[in-house]
C-alpha positions in Angstrom: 47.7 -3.4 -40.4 44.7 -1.8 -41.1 44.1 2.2 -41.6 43.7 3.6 -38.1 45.4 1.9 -35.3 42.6 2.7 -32.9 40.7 0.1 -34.4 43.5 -3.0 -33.3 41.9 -5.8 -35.4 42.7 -9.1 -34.0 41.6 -12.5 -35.1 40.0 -15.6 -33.5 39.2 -18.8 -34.3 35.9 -19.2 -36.1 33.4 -21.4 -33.6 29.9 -22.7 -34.4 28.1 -19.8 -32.0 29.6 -17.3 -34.3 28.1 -18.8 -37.3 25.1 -16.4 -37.5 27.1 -13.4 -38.0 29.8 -14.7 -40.8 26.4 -16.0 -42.7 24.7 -12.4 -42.5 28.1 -10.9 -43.8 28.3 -14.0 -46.4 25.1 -13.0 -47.1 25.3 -9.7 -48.0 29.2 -10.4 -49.8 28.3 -12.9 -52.5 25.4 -13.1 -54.8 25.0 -17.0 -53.8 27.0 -17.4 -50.6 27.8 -20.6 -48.6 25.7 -22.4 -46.2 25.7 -22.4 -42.6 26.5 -26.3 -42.9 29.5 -25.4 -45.2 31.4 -22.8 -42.5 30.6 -26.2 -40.2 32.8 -28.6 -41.8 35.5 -25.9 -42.1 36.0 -25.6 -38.1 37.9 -28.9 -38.1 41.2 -27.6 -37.5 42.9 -30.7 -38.3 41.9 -29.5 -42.7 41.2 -26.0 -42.5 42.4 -22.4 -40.4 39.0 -20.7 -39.9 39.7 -17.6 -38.4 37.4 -13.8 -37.8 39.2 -10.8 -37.6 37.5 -8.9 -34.9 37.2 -4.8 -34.0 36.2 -5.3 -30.1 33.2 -7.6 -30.7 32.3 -6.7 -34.3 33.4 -9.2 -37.1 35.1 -6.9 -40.0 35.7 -10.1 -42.0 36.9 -14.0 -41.7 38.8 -16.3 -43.9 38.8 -20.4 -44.3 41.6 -22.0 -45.6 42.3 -25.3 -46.5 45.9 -27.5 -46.0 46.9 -29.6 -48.5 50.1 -31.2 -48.0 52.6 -28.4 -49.1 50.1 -25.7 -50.3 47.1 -23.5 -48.7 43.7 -23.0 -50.9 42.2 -20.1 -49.4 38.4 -21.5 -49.8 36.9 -18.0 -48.8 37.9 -14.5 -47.6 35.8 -11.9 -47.1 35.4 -8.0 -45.6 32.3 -7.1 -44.4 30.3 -4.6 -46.5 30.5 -1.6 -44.0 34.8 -2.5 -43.9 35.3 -2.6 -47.3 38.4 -0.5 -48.9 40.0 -0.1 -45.5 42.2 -2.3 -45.4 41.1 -5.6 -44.4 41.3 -7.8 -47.1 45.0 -7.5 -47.6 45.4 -8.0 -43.9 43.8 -10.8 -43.9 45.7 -11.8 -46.8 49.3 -11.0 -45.2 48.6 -13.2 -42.3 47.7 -16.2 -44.6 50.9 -15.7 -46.3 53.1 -15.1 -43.1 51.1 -18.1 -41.6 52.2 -20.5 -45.1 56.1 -19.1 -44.8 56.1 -19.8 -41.0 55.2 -23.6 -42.0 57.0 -23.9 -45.1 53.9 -24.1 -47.3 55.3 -23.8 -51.1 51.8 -22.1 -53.0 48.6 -20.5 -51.9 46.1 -21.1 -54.7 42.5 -19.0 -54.6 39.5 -19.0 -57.1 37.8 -15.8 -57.6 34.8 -14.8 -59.6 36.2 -13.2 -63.0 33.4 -10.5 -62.2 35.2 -9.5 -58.7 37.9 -6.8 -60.5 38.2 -5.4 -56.8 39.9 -8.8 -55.7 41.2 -10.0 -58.5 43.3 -6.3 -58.3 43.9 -7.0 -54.6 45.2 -10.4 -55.5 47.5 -9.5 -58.2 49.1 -6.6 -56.1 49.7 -9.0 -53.5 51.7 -11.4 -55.7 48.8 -13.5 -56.9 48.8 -14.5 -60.8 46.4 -16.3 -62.6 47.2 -19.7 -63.5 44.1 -21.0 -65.1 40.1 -20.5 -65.5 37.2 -23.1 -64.4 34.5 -22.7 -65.9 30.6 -22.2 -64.4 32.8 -22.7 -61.2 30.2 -20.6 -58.8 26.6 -20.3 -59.0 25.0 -17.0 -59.1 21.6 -15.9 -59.6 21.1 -16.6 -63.4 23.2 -19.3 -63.6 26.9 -20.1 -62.8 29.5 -17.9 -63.2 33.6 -18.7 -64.5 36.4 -18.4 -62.0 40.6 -17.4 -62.5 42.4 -19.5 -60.4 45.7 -17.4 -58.7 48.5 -18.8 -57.2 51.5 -17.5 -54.8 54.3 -19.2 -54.8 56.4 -18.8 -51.7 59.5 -21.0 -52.0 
């Protein structure tokens, strides 16, 4: 859990009248970030876990992740900008993990820019290694930009 227990973090399911506040925090995370349409198609809950992690009413940060058969691909995961270094991130990342165990998922795979250091650091303490590179995998302002892709294995 994160920092100070005063601030109890809990997460919810991500729903279409939330929207407007994961894209300002998208927004204001990633130099090209996803579209309002994208987060749409991630709320069926049949392909993806679409979740906020909440403070009281205030999002801190969300994830989307995607089943495939035996493995999670965590699709996005982000802290918002005034929640950054507290915490977050890896607790969002524990509860994907614990969620994959619970349901016997074998590998949580993840692309991250190769400019992030911050996550890719976060990843690799967390078990993460990198298991191959795509490149010009996400756009950015002058152009695209190569991602590492990281995998967990769990079983």
């Amino acid at each position: 859990m994160p920092s100070s227990a005063s601030t109890n973090p809990r997460f919810y399911l991500m729903t279409e009248d939330i929207l407007p506040n994961v894209l300002i925090i998208e927004n204001q995370s990633y130099p090209v970030g996803w579209s309002e349409q994208i987060f749409k198609d991630c709320l069926d809950e049949k392909q993806y876990i679409s979740q906020v992690l909440k403070i009281n009413e205030t999002i801190v940060g969300y994830y989307v992740v995607q089943k495939i058969l035996d493995e999670y691909h965590i699709l996005n995961i982000c802290v918002a900008p005034d929640y950054l270094g507290k915490g977050f991130g890896r607790f969002q990342l524990e509860v994907i993990q614990k969620s994959a165990e619970s349901t016997f998922i074998n590998r949580i795979l993840l692309e991250v820019r190769a400019s992030n250091k911050v996550a890719r650091k976060l990843y690799t303490s967390s078990g993460f290694h990198i298991i191959g590179k795509r490149k010009g995998y996400y756009p950015a302002h002058d152009g695209r930009e190569d991602a590492h892709v990281m995998e967990l294995a769990l079983f």
